[in-house]
C-alpha positions as CSV (number, residue, x, y, z in Angstrom):
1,X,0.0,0.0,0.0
2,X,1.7,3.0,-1.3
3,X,1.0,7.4,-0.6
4,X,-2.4,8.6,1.1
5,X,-4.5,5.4,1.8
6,X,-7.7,4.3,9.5
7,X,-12.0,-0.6,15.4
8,X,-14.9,0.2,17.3
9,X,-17.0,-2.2,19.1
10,X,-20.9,-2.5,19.5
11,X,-23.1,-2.6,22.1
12,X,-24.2,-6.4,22.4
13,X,-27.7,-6.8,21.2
14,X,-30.8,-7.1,23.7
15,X,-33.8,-8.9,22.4
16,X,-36.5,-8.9,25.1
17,X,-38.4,-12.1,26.1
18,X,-41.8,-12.9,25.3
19,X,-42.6,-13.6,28.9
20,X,-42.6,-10.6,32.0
21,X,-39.1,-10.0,33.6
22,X,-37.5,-13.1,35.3
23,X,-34.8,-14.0,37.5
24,X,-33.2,-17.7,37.1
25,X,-30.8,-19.4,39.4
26,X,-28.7,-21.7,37.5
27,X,-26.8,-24.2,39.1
28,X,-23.1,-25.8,38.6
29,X,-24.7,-28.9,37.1
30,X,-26.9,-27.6,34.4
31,X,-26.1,-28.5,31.5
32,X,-23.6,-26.6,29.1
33,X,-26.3,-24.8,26.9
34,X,-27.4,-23.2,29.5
35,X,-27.7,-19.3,28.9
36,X,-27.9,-16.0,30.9
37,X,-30.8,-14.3,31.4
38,X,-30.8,-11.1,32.9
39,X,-34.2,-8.9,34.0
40,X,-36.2,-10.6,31.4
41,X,-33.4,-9.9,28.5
42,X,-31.6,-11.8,27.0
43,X,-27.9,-11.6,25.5
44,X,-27.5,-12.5,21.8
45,X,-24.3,-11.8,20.0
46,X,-24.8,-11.3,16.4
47,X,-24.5,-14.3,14.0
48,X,-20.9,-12.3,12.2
49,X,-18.0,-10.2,13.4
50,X,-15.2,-8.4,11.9
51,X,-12.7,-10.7,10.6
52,X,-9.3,-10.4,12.1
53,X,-7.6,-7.4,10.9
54,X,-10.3,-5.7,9.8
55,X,-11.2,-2.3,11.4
56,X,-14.6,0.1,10.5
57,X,-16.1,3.1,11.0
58,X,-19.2,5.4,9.5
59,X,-17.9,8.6,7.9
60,X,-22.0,10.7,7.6
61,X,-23.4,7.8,6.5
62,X,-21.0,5.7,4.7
63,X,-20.1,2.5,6.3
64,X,-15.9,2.0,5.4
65,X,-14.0,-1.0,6.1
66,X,-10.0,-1.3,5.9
67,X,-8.6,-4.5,5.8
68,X,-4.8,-4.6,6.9
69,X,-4.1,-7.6,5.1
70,X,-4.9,-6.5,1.3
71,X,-4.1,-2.6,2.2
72,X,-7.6,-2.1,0.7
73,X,-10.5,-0.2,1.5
74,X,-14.3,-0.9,0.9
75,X,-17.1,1.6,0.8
76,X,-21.0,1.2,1.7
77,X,-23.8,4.3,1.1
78,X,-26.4,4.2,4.0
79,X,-29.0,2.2,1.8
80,X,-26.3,-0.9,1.2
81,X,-25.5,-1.2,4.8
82,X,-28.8,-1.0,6.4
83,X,-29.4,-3.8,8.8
84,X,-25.3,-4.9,9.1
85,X,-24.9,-2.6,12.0
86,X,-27.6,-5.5,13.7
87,X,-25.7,-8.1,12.1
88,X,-21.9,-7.6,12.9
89,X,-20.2,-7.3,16.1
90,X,-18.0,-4.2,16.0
91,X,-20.0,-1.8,14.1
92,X,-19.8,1.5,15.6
93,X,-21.7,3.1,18.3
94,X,-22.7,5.7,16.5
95,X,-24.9,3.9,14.4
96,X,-28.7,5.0,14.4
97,X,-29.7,1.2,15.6
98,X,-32.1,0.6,18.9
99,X,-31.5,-2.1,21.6
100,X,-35.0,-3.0,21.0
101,X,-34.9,-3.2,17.3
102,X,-35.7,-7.2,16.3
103,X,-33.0,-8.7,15.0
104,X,-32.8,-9.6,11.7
105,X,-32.4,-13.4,10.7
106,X,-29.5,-14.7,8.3
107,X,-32.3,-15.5,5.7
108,X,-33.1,-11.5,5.5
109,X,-29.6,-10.2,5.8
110,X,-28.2,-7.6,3.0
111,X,-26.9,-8.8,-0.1
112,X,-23.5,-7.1,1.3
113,X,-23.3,-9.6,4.2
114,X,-22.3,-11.9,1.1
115,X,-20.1,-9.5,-0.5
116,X,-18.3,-8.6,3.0
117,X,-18.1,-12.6,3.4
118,X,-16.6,-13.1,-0.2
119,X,-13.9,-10.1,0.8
120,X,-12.9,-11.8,4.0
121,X,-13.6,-8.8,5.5
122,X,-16.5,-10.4,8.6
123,X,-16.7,-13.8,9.8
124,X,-19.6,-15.8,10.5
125,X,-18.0,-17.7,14.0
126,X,-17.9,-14.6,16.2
127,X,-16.7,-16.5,19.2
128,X,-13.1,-17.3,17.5
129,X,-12.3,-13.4,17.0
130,X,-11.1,-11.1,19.8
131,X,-14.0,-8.1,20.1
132,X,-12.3,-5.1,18.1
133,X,-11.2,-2.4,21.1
134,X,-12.3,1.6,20.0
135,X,-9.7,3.1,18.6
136,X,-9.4,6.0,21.3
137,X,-8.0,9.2,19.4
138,X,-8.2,12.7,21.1
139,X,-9.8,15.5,18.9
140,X,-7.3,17.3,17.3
141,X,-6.7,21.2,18.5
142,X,-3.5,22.0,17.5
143,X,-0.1,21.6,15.2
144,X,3.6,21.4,14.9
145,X,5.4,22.2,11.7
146,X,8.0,24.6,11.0
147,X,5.9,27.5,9.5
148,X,4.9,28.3,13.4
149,X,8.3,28.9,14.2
150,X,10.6,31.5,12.8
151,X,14.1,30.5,11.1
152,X,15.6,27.2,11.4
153,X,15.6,24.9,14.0
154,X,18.6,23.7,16.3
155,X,19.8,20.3,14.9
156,X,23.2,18.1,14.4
157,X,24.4,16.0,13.0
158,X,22.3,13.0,14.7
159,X,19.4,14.5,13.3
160,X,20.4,14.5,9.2
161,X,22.2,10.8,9.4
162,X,18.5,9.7,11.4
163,X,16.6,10.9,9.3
164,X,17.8,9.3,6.3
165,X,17.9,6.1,8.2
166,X,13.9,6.8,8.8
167,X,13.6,7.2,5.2
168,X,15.1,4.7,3.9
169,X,13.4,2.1,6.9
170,X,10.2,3.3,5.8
171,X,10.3,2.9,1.8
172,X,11.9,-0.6,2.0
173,X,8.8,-1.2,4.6
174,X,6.2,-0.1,2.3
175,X,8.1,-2.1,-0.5
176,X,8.5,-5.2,0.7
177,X,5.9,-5.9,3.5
178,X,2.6,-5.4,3.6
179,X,0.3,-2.6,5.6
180,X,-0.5,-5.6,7.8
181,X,3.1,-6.7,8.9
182,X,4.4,-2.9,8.9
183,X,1.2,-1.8,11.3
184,X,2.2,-4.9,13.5
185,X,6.0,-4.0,13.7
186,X,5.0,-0.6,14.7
187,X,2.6,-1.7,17.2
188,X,5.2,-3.5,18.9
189,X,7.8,-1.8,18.4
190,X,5.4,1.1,20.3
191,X,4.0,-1.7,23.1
192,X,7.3,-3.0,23.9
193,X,9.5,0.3,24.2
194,X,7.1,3.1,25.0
195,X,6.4,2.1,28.3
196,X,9.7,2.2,29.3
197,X,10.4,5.8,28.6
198,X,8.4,9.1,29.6
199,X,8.0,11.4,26.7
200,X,9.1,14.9,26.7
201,X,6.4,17.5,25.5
202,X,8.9,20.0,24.6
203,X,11.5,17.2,23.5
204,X,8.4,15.7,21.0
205,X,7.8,19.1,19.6
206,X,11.3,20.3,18.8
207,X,12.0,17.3,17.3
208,X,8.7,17.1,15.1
209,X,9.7,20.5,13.8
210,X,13.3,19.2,12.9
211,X,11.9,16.4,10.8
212,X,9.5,19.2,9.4
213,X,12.1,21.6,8.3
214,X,14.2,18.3,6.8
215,X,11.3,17.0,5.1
216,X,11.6,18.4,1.7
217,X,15.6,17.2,1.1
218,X,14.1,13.8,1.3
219,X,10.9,13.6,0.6
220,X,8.6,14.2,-2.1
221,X,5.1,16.6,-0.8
222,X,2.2,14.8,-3.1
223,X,0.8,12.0,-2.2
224,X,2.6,9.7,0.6
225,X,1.3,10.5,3.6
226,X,1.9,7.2,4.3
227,X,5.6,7.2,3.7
228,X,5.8,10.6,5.7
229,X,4.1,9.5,8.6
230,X,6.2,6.0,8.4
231,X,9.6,8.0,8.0
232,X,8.4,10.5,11.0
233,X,7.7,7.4,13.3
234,X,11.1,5.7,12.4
235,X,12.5,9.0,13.0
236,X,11.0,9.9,16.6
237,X,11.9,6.4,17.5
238,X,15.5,7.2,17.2
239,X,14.9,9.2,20.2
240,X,12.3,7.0,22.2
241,X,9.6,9.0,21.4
242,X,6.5,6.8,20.2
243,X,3.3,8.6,19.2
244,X,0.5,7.2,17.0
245,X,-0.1,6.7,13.7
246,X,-4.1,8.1,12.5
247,X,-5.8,6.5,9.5
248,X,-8.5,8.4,8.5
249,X,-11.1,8.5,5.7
250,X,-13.9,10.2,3.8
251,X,-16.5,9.9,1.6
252,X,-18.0,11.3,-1.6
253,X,-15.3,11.6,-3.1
254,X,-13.5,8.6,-0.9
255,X,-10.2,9.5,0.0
256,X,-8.2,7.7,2.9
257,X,-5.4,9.4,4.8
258,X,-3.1,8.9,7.7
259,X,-1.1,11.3,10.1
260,X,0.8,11.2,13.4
261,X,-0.4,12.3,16.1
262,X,0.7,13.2,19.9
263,X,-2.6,13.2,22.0
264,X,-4.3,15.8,20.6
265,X,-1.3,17.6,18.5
266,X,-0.9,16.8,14.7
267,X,2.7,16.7,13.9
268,X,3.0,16.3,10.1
269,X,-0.3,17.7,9.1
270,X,-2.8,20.8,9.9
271,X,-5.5,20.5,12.2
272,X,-7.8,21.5,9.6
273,X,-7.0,19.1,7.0
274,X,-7.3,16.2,9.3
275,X,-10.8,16.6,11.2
276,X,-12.8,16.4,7.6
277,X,-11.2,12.4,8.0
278,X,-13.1,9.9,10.0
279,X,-10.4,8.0,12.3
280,X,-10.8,4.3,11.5
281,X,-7.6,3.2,12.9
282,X,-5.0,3.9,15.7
283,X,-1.8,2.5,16.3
């Protein structure tokens, strides 16, 4: 997956019983189809789930999937995913569905169940896929680049050898692996050695706006935002500095995106081009 190309999880559905509200004890020895009941509801997890790898969101009223494994994105209008949000674990909680709505039966599901199926993209065993955590990204309210500084920034010599070691890391990455085994490397690399440091707000930003004023000696400005926000994590990481990398998309036109991002600072984009995208992934 080359230049500009981001999991939520759903409330578990509630279908109410025919019968008034009920309390059951269930004892040790019952047998092992026994199920919870719970004030006269009971819990019924949807018959698919987001495959492994697979993360959504709802841009307006677009339903957009991104599968890490093909790099590839896939688009629904409102009218072609009515109904999944009752039929797929993980669909965001922003859709318009009610707790109380009846579910709908496999028999009556949308035509794009199949085509979500054929694209690998949902699974119809639920149980054997880990739920799909929210991807928990601060609102965006401010920016570090070099035009809000005057002149150039302090830098050595550490800084110009690392960043064409970021570089070069990142387009051999986005060569020879795939989004799925580069978002993994990062995620551990992020998991193992984050923890283990305590990052410097004023370290973070001076450094963002080094790699900002370096940018154009080694990279090209049109179209890889994914490149530039690969090269910029490679980078920070030289200095044990690990924020996270935003996918984002939008609808009508479609257009994915990705940026990095320090709680609620952009650091290689502008506030105002990234809140018209729709996070869909964080890592």
């Amino acid at each position: 997956m080359k230049g500009c190309a981001v999991g939520h999880m759903a409330r578990p559905f509630l279908r109410p019983e025919s019968t008034a509200a009920c309390l059951a004890f269930l004892r040790d020895d019952c047998a092992e189809s026994t199920k919870s009941i719970e004030m006269g509801h009971t819990q019924r997890l949807p018959p698919y789930a987001l495959s492994e790898d697979t993360f959504l969101c709802i841009h307006g009223v677009d339903a957009v999937f991104l599968t890490l494994k093909s790099g590839r994105y896939l688009a629904f209008e409102d009218s072609q995913h009515s109904g999944l949000d009752r039929l797929i674990q993980g669909w965001p909680l922003c859709s318009s569905s009610s707790d109380d709505a009846e579910p709908l039966t496999e028999a009556a599901a949308p035509d794009s169940v199949q085509a979500l199926l054929d694209a690998g993209l949902i699974t119809p065993n639920p149980s054997s896929i880990a739920p799909h955590i929210p991807a928990l990204i601060p609102k965006t309210t401010d920016e570090w680049t070099a035009d809000t500084i005057a002149g150039r920034p302090r830098m050595g010599s550490r800084a110009y050898f690392g960043i064409l070691r970021a570089v070069l890391a990142a387009r051999l990455a986005l060569k020879y692996r795939s989004l799925a085994q580069i978002t993994l490397a990062l995620r551990r690399r992020k998991t193992t050695l984050a923890a283990q440091v305590q990052c410097d707000v004023n370290r973070t930003a001076h450094l963002s706006l080094v790699f900002d004023y370096l940018r154009p000696y080694v990279l090209s400005a049109v179209n890889a935002c994914l490149l530039d926000s690969i090269t910029l994590l490679n980078f920070l990481a030289l200095y044990q500095i690990y924020p996270d990398l935003v996918f984002g998309v939008r609808t009508r036109p479609f257009i994915a995106h990705c940026w990095v991002q320090y709680n609620h600072i952009v650091l290689n984009d502008t506030v105002e081009r990234v809140c018209r995208f729709t996070p869909i992934l964080s890592i």
